[in-house]
C-alpha positions as CSV (number, residue, x, y, z in Angstrom):
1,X,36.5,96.5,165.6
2,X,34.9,95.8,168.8
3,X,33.5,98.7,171.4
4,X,34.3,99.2,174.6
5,X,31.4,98.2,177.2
6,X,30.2,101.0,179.5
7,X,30.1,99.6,183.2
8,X,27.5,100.8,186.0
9,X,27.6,100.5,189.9
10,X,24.8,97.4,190.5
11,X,25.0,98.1,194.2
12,X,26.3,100.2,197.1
13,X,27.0,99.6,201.2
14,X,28.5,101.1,203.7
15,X,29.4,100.1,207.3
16,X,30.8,102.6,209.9
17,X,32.1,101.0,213.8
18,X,29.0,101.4,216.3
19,X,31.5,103.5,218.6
20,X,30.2,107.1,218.0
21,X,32.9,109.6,219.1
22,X,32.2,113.0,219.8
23,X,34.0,116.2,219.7
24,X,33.3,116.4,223.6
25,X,34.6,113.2,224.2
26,X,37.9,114.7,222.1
27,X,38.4,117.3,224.9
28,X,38.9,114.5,227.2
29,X,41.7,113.3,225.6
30,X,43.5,117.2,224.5
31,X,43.3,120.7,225.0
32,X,40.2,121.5,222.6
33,X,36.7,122.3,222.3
34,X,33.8,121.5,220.1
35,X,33.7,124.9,218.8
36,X,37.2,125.0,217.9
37,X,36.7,121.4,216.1
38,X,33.4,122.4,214.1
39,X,34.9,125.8,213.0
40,X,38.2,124.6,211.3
41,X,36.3,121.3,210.6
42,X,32.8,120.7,210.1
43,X,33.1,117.6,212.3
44,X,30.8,117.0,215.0
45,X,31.1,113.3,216.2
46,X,33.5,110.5,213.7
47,X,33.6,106.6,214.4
48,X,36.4,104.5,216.0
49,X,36.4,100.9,215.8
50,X,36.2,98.5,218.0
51,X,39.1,96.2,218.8
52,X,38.2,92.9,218.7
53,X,35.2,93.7,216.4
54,X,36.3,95.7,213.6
55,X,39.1,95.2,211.3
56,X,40.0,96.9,208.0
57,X,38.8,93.5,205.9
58,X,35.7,93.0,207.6
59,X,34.5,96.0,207.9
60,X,35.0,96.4,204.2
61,X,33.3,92.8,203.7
62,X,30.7,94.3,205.5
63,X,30.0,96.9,203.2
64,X,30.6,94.6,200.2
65,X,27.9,92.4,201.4
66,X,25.5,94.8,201.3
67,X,26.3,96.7,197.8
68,X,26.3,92.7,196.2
69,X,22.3,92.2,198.0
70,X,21.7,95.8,196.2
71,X,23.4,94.4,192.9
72,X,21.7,91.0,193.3
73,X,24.5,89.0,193.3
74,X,26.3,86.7,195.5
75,X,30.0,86.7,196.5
76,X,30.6,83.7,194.7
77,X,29.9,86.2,191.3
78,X,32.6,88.5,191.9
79,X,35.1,88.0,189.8
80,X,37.7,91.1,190.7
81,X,38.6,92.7,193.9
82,X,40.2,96.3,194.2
83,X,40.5,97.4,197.7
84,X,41.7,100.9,198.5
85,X,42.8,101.7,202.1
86,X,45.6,103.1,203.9
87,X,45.4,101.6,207.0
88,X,45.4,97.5,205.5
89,X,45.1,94.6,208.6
90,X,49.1,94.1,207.8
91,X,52.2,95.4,206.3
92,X,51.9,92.8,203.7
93,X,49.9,91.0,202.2
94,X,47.1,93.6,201.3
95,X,43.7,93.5,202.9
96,X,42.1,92.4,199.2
97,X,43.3,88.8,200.1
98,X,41.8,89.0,203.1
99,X,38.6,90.2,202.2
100,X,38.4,87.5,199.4
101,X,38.5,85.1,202.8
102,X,36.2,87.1,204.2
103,X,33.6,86.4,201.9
104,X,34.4,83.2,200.8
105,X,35.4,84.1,197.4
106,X,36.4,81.3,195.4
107,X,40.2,81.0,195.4
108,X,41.1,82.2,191.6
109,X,39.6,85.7,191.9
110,X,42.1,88.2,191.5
111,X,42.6,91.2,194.9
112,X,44.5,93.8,195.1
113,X,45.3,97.2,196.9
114,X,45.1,100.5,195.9
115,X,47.2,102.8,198.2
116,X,46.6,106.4,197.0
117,X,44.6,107.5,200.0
118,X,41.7,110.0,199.9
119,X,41.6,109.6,196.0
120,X,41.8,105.8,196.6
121,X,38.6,104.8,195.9
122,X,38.1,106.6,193.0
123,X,41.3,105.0,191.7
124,X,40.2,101.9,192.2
125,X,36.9,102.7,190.3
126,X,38.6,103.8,187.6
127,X,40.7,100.5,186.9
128,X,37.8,98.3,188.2
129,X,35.6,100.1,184.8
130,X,38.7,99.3,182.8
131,X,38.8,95.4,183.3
132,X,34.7,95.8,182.7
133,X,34.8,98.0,179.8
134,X,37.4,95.8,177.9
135,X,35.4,92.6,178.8
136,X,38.0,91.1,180.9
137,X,35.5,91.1,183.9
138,X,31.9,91.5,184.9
139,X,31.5,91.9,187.7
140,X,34.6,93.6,190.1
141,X,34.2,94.8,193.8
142,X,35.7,98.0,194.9
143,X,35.9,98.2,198.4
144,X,37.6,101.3,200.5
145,X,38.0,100.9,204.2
146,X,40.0,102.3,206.8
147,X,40.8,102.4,210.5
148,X,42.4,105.3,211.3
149,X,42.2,105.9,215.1
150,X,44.6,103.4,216.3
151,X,47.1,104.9,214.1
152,X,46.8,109.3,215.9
153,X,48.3,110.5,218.3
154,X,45.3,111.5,220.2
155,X,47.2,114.6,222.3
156,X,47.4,118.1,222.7
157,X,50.2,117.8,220.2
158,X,48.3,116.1,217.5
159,X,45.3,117.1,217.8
160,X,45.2,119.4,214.0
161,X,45.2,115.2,212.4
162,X,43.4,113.6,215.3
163,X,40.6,115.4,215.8
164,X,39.8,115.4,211.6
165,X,40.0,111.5,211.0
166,X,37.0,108.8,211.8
167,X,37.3,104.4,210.7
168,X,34.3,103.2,208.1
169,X,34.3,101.1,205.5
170,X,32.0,101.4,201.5
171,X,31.5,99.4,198.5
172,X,30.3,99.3,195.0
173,X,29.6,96.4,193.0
174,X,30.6,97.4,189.2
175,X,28.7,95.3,186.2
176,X,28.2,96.1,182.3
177,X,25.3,98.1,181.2
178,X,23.4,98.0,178.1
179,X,21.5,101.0,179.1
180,X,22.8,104.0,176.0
181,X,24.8,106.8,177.2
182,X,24.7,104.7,181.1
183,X,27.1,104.2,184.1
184,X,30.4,105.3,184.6
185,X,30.9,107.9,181.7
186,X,34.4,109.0,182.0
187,X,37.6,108.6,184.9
188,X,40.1,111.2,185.6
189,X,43.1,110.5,187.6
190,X,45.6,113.1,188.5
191,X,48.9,113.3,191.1
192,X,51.4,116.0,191.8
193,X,54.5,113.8,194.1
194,X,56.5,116.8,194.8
195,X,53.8,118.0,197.7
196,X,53.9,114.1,198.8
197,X,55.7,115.0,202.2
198,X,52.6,117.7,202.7
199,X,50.1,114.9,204.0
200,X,52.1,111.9,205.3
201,X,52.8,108.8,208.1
202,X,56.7,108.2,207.4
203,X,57.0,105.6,209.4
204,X,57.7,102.1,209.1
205,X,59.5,103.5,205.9
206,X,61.8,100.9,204.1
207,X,64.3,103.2,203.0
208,X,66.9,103.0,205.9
209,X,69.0,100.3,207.7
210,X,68.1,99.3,211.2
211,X,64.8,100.4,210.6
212,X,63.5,98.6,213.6
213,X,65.2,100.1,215.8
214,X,65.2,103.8,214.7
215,X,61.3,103.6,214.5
216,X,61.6,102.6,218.4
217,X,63.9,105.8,218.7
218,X,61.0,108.2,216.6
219,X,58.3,106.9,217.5
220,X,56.2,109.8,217.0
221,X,57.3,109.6,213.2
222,X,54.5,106.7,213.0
223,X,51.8,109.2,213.8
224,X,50.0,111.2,210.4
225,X,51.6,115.0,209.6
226,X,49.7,117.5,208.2
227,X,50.7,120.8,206.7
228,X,46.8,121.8,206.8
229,X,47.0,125.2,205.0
230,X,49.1,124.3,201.6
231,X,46.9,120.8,201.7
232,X,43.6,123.0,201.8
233,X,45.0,125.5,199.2
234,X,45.7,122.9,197.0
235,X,42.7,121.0,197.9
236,X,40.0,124.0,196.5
237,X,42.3,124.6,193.1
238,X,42.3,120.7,192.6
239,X,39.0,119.6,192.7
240,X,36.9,121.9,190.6
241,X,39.5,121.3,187.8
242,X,38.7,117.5,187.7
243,X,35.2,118.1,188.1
244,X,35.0,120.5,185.2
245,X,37.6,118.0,183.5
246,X,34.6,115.3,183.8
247,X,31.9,117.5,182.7
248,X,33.8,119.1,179.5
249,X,34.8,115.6,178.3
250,X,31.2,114.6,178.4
251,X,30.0,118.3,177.3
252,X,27.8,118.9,180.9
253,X,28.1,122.2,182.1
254,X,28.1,122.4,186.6
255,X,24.5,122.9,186.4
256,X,23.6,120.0,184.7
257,X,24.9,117.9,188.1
258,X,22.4,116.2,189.8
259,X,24.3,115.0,192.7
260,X,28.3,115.8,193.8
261,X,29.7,113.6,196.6
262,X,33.3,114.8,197.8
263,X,35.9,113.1,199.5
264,X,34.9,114.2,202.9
265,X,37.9,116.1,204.1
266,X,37.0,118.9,205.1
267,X,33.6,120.6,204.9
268,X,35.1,124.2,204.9
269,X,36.4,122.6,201.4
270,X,33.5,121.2,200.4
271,X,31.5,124.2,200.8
272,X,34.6,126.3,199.0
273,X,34.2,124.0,196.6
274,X,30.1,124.1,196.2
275,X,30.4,128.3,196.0
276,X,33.1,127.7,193.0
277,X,30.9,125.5,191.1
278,X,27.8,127.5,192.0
279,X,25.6,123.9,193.1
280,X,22.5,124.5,195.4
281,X,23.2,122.3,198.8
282,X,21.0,119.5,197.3
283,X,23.0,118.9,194.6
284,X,26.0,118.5,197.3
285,X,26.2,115.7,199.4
286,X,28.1,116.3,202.8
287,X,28.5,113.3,205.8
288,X,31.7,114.7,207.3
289,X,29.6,116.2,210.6
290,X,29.1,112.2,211.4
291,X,32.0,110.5,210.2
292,X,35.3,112.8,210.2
293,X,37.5,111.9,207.2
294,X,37.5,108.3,206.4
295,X,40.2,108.6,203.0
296,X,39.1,105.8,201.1
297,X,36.2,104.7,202.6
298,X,34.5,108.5,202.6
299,X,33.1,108.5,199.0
300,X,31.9,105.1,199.1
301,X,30.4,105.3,202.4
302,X,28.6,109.0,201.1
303,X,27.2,107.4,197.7
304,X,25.8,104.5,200.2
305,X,24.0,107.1,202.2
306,X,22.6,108.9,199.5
307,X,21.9,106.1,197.2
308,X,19.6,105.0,201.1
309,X,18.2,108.2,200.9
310,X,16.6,108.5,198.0
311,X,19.0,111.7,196.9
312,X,20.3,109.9,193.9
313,X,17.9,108.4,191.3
314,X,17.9,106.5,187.9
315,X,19.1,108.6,185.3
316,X,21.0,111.2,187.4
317,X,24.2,112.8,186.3
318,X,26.3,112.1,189.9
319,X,30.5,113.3,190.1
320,X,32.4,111.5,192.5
321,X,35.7,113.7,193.5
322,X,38.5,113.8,195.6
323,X,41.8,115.0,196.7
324,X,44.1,113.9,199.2
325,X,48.2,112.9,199.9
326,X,50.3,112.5,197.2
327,X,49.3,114.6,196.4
328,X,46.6,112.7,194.3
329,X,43.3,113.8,193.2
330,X,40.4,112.5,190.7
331,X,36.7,112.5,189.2
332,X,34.2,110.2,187.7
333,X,31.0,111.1,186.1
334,X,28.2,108.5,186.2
335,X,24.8,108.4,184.5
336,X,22.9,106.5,187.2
């Protein structure tokens, strides 16, 4: 009987637009201030893109670019793309394809897209160590990007969505190990669809004739809804379950943690989250003040950052978590 290969993340990048946006620039655009924004937030500044510039493919084949150099390895050695976002370049096709382009990838690689938001990436994670556990693939790219600021309605009226969300862009190369008791050791995904109108855009939907026009007639149904306070309550139930799911299955206690990196949704979550699980604030990483919530692209994008900074080091135990729309949320528990 053969056994099942344990992957490891070769390399890591990020990319965030160079437009830095910050909460006093906000009040420009609707009735609110920078305290109001840090308290209920954490947020002190978030990226926009650039039109023109940035797109959700290249700014995620910017970040790819980067984690393959770490890794060693070339586009032409990528052999799997998984590409989590939100917010793809088009309705259809998904922006996987058009990364492939992007990077020149030769023409058979498989792409595809993973649409379960803020738990996207570590979705797509979880299937890219599948196809490298079972030997199907070595080397897979998993890419989360998104642009979110085109897509808010940046008014008074918004303003509890628009003032949370920033655009950036991360990636991890995944390859076998060899290394004993190494990489990714275990994946848990979870979802809950009945809360799935909690934390939604419901427009363009598919599920009506004349669909065209009605969006023209609703417009402000293409703009993100938020029922903050049952999305927060959920939010600091959820994630220390699938934290302590990932540590039991691998018989780790919160202590034995070296580094936790959130999806960055809120950092009144994060630290909720921090207290529950009793971890010092070294052993949590946070990059929400700078960036707002990116959904896909925030976990990547914070493992980049402290990967850079020396916060995360050979042979530490690191938990990647997150919760988000759906609703969906998940963990993975890596040996670094």
């Amino acid at each position: 009987m053969s056994t099942l290969r344990h992957s490891e993340i070769a390399g890591v990048g990020h990319y965030v637009p160079s437009r830095v946006v910050t909460n006093a620039d906000i009040t420009e655009l609707m009735e609110t201030t920078d305290e109001w924004i840090q308290e209920r937030t954490g947020i002190k500044e978030r990226r926009w893109f650039e039109e023109g510039k940035d797109t959700t493919a290249n700014m995620g084949a910017n970040a790819a670019r980067k984690a393959l150099e770490m890794a060693g390895l070339t586009p032409d050695d990528v052999q799997m793309i998984v590409f989590a976002t939100l917010s793809p370049d088009y309705f259809f096709p998904g922006s996987g394809v058009l990364l492939q382009r992007e990077l020149g990838i030769k023409d058979n690689v498989p792409a595809f897209d993973v649409r379960n938001q803020c738990s996207g990436f570590v979705y797509g994670l979880s299937m890219a160590d599948q196809f490298v556990k079972t030997g199907m693939y070595d080397t897979v790219l998993v890419v989360g990007s998104e642009i979110h600021s085109s897509g808010l309605d940046k008014s008074t009226r918004g303003r509890g969505v628009s003032v949370i969300f920033g655009d950036g862009a991360g990636a991890v190369v995944l390859r076998p190990t060899n290394r004993e008791g190494a990489g990714i050791l275990s994946t848990h995904l979870h979802a809950q669809g009945e809360f799935a109108e909690e934390l939604i855009v419901r427009e363009p939907g598919s599920n009506r004739d004349g669909r065209v026009q009605y969006i023209l007639d609703n417009e402000l149904e293409l703009y993100p809804y938020m029922n903050g306070q049952n999305v927060f309550k959920h939010a600091v139930v959820r994630f220390p379950q699938v934290i302590k799911e990932a540590l039991e299955q691998n018989g780790y206690q919160p202590s034995d943690i070296d580094m936790l990196i959130p999806h960055q949704a809120n950092l009144r979550i994060t630290q909720f989250v921090q207290q529950k699980m009793q971890l010092p604030d070294e052993k949590v990483y946070s990059n929400i003040q700078r960036y707002g919530n990116t959904t896909a692209a925030s976990v990547p994008i914070a493992l980049s950052e402290a990967v850079g900074e020396g916060r995360i080091k050979r042979g530490d135990l690191v938990c990647l978590a997150a919760f988000g729309s759906g609703f969906t949320w998940a963990s993975a528990l890596i040996r670094w």
